[in-house]
C-alpha positions in Angstrom: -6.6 16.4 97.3 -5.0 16.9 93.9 -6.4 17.5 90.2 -7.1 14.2 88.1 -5.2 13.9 85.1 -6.5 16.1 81.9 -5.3 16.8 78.1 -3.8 19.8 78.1 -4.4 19.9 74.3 -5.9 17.6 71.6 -3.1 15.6 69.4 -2.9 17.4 66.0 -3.6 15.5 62.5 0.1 14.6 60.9 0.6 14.6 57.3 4.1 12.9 56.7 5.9 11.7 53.2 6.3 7.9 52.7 9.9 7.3 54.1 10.1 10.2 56.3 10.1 10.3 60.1 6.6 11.6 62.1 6.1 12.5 65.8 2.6 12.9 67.9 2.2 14.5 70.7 0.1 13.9 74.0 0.2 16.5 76.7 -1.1 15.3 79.9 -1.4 17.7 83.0 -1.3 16.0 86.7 -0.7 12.7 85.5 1.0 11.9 89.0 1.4 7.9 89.2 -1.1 7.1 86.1 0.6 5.6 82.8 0.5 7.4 79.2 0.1 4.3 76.3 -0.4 4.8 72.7 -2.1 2.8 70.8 -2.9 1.7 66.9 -6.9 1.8 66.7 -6.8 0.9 63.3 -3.9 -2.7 64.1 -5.8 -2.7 67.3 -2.1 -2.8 68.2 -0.8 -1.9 71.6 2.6 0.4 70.9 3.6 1.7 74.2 3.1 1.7 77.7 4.8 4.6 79.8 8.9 4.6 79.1 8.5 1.2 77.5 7.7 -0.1 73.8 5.6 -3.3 73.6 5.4 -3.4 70.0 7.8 -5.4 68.3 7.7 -3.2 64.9 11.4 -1.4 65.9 9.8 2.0 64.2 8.2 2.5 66.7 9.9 4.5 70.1 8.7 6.9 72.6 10.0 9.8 74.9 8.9 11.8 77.5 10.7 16.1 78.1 10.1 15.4 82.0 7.1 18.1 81.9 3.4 17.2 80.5 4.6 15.9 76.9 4.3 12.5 75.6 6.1 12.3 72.2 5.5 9.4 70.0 8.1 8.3 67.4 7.7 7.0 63.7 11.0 6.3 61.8 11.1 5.5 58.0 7.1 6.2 58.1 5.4 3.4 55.8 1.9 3.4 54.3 0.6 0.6 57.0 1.9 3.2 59.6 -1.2 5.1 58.0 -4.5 5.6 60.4 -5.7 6.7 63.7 -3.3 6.9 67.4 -4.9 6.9 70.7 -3.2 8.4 73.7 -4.7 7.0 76.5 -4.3 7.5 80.7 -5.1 4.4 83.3 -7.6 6.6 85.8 -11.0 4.7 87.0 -12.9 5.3 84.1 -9.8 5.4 81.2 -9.3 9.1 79.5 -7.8 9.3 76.1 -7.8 11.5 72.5 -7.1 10.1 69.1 -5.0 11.9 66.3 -4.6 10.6 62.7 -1.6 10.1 60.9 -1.7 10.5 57.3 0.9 9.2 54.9 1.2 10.6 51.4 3.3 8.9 48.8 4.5 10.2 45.6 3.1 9.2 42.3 4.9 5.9 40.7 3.8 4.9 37.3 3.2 1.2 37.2 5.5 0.2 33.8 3.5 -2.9 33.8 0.1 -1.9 33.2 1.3 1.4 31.0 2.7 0.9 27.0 5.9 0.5 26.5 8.5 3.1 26.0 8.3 2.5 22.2 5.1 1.5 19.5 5.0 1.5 16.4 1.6 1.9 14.4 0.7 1.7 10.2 -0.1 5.3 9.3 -4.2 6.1 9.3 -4.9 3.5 12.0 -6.2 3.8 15.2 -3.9 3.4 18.5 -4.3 4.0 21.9 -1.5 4.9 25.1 -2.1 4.1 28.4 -0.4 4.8 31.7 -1.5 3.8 34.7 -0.2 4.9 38.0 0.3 4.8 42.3 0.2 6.6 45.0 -1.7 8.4 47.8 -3.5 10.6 47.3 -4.2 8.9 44.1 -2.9 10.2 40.8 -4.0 12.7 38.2 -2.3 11.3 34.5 -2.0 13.9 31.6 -0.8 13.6 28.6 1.5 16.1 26.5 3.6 16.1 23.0 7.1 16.5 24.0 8.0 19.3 21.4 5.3 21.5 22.5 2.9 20.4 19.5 -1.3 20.2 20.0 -2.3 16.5 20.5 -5.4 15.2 18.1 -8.0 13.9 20.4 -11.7 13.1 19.8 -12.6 13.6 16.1 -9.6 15.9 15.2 -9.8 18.4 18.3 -6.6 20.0 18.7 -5.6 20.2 22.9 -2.3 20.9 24.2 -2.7 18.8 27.6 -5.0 15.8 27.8 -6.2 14.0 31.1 -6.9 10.2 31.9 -5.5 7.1 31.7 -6.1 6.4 28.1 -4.7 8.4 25.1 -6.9 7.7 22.1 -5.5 8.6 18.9 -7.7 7.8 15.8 -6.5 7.7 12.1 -3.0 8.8 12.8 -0.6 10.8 10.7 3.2 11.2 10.0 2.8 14.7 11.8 1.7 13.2 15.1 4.7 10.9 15.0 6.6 11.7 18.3 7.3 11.6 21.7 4.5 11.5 24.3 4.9 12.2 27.7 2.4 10.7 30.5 2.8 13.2 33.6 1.0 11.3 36.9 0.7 13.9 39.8 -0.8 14.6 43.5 0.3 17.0 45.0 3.3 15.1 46.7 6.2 16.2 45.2 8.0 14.4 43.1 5.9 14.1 39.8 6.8 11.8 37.2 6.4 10.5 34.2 6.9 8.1 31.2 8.2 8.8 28.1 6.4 7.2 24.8 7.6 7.2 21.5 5.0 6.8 18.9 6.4 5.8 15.0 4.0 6.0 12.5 5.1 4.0 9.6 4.2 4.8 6.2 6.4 3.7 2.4 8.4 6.0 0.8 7.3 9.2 -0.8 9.4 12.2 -2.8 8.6 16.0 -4.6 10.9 16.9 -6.9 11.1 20.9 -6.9 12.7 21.2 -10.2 11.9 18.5 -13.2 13.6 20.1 -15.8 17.2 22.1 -15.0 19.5 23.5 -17.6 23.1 24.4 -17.1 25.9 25.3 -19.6 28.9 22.6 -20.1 31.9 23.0 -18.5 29.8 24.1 -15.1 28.6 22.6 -11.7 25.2 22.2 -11.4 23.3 20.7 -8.0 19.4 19.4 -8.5 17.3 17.8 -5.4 14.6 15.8 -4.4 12.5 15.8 -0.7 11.5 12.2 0.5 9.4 11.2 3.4 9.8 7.9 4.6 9.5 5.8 8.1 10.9 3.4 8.9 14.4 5.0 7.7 14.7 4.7 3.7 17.9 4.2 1.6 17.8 6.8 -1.0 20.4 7.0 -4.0 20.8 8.9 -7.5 21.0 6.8 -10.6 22.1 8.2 -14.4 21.6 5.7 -17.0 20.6 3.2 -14.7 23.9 3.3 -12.8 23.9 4.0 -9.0 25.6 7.1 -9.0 28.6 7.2 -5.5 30.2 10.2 -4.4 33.7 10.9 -6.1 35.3 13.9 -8.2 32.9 13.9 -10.4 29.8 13.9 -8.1 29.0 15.1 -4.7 26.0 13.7 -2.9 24.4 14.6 0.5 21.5 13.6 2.2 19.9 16.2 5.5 17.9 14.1 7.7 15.0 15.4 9.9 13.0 12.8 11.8 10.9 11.3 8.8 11.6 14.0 5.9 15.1 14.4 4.1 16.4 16.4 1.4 18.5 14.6 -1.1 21.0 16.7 -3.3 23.4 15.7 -6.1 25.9 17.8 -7.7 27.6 17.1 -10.9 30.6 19.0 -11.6 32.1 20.4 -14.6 29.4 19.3 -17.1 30.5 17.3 -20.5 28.1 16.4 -23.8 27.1 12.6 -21.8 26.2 14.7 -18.2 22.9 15.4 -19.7 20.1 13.4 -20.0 17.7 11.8 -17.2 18.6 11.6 -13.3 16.4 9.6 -10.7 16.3 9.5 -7.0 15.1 6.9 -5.3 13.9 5.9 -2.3 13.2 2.3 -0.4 12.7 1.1 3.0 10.5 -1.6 4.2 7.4 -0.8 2.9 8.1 -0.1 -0.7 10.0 2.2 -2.6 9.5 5.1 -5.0 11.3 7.8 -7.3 11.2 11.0 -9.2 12.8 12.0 -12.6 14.9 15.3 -13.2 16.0 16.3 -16.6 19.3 18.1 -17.3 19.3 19.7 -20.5 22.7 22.0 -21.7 22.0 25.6 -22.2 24.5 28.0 -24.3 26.8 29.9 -22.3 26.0 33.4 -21.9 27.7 35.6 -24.8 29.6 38.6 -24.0 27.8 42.2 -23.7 28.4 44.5 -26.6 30.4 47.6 -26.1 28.2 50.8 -25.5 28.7 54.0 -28.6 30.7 56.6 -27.0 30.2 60.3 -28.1 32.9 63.8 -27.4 32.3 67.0 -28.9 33.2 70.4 -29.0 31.9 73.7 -30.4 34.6 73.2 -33.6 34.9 69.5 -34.0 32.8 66.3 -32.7 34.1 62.5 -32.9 32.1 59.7 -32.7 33.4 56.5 -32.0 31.1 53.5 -33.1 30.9 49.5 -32.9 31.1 49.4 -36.1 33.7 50.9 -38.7 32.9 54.4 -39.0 34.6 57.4 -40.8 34.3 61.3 -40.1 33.0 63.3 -43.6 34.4 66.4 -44.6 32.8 68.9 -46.6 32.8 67.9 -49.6 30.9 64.9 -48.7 28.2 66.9 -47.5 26.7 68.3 -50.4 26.2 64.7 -52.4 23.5 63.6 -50.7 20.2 63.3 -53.1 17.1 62.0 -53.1 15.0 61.7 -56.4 11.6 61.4 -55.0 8.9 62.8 -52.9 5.9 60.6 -52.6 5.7 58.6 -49.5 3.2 56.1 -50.7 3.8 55.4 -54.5 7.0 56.3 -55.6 9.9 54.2 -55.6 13.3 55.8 -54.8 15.5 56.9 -58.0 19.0 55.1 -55.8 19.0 52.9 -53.4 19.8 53.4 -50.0 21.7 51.6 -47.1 20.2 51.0 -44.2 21.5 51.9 -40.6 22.2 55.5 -38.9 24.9 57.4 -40.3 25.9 61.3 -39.1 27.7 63.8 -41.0 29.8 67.0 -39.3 30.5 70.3 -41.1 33.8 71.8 -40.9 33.6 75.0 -41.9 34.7 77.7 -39.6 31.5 79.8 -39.4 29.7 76.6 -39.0 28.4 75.6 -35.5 26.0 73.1 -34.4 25.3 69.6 -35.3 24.1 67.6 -38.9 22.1 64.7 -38.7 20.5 62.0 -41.5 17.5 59.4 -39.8 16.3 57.3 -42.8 13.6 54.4 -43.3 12.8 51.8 -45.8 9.8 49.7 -46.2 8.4 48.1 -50.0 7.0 51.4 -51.3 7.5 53.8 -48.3 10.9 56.2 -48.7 10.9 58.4 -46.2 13.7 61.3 -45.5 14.3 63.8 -43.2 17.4 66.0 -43.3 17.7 69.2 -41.1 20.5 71.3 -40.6 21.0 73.7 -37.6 23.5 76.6 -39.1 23.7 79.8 -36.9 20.3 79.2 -35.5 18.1 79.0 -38.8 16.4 75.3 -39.1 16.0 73.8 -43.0 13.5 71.4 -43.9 14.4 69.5 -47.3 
């Protein structure tokens, strides 16, 4: 007598990709004349019988190594293919085992039931993003700002990921204006996502930094406004209510950053009609607005006076001054006189010139330096003469 057929081993659980190829195994020992079939419990489809295929699906195939192993073959698996396999023997009473074949498919988002790649919403009002997606098993969705920025969710709360289906984004700003990605995911590699550009549209709006600039004539001078805009404004300089276009005599440029730019003008080699009122303006298709810079002249800088240079030496000193100045000799010195000596009531006898003058002795037994400091107010004379000869100190 000989052994009845037996399962060696039980047929493993497959996990296979949508579009890939899967195999399951049924190992039979001392199956002599009896038949191996596989069948589809959940089709309640017969697939094959021994060597031969009965279905007519042509994914289906089957092979045998000549030993105990019964190899059933999926090509291009597909989500239908999905579900439970029995391998089963023809004794008296039927043996068989059942493994499971499990298809995963990457997420897909479904474009149709998601917004659109681009919306555009009235700044402070309410909109909300949706993306919906496929796949098995079924999708996780989160949200995140392409440049890295916090999204504002549920009364202001600042989150740098979000999950579900729906976005809600209430009283919306200029600064949330963006790109938002929807990322769908589980755990089947790819992951994807969709790419939503939100424009928040608001009129025209400018700062002026400067209101009020002064330049001398004959020089360049460059004064700027910032505007904020979306959609895209037209923005433009006008003097004396002519649009002002670039050309030798003025240089415009406009630097563009999503909703913001920065407007600059520069008017070269300024003339007596350069100054007066500029404006810079701004329109798109909400409205329009402007701001006002006055350009006044300013003198041009003078040039700085020379500074006093002093040389001396222990017999003669020279003193070189802005102003016409002359050395005096000795018989200068004496001459100086002064008729009175009360600092709050008298009035002086001669009247004296203001301003710093210094007198030099050049006597040979002389040494040292002479100097005069004098003060005059209505009423107040005051003098103060001291002489440094051979180390003695006068007071007169």
């Amino acid at each position: 007598m000989t052994d009845d057929p037996r399962f060696a081993e039980p047929i493993p659980n497959v996990t296979v990709a949508l579009g890939r190829d899967a195999s399951l195994p049924c190992v039979v020992e001392n199956l002599g004349s009896y038949k191996v079939a596989w069948i589809h419990i959940d089709r309640q489809m017969i697939l094959t019988i021994h060597r031969h295929v009965i279905s007519r699906v042509p994914r289906f195939s089957v092979s045998h190594d000549n030993a105990k192993t019964w190899l059933l073959h999926v090509s291009s698996v597909q989500q239908e293919d999905r579900g439970y396999y029995m391998c089963q023997v023809n004794t008296n009473p039927m043996i068989s085992q059942v493994g499971y074949l499990q298809v995963v498919v990457p997420p897909n988002i479904l474009d149709g039931e998601s917004t659109q790649s681009t919306v555009a919403i009235r700044e402070n009002q309410n909109i909300s993003l949706t993306c919906k997606a496929d796949g098995f098993p079924t999708p996780k969705i989160m949200w995140r700002k392409e440049d890295g920025q916090a999204i504002l969710v549920e009364r202001r709360k600042k989150v740098n990921v979000y999950h579900g289906e729906q976005l809600n984004l209430t009283r919306i700003s200029r600064t949330e204006m963006g790109a938002y990605l929807c990322i769908a995911t589980n755990g089947v590699p790819p992951s994807v996502s969709k790419r939503i550009i939100v424009d928040v549209e608001f009129s025209p709006m400018i700062w002026v930094p400067n209101q009020l600039v002064g330049a001398p004539a004959g020089t360049d001078v460059t004064i700027d406004c910032h505007t904020e805009a979306y959609p895209r404004a037209i923005s433009y300089w006008v003097y004396e209510n002519v649009m002002l276009l670039p050309n030798k005599k003025y240089g415009t440029e406009n630097m563009e950053n999503s909703y913001r730019a920065h407007m600059k003008l520069t008017v070269r080699n300024l003339q007596v009609g350069d100054f007066g009122n500029y404006r810079c303006i701004s329109k798109n298709s909400l409205g329009e607005t402007e701001g006002s810079i006055r350009l006044y002249e300013i003198p041009m800088p003078s040039t700085p006076p020379k500074a006093t240079e002093m040389k001396s030496n222990s017999n003669k000193e020279s003193v070189a001054k802005r102003n016409n100045s002359r050395t005096l000799g000795q018989d200068d010195y004496p001459k100086i006189m002064v008729s009175s000596s009360d600092k709050r009531n008298s009035q002086p006898d001669m009247t004296m010139e203001t301003g710093l003058s210094v007198y030099t002795p050049s006597g040979p037994s002389q040494s040292g330096s002479t100097s005069i400091s004098k003060w005059w107010a209505p009423q107040i004379t005051v003098l103060t003469f001291h002489i440094v000869l051979s180390g003695s100190f006068l007071t007169n």
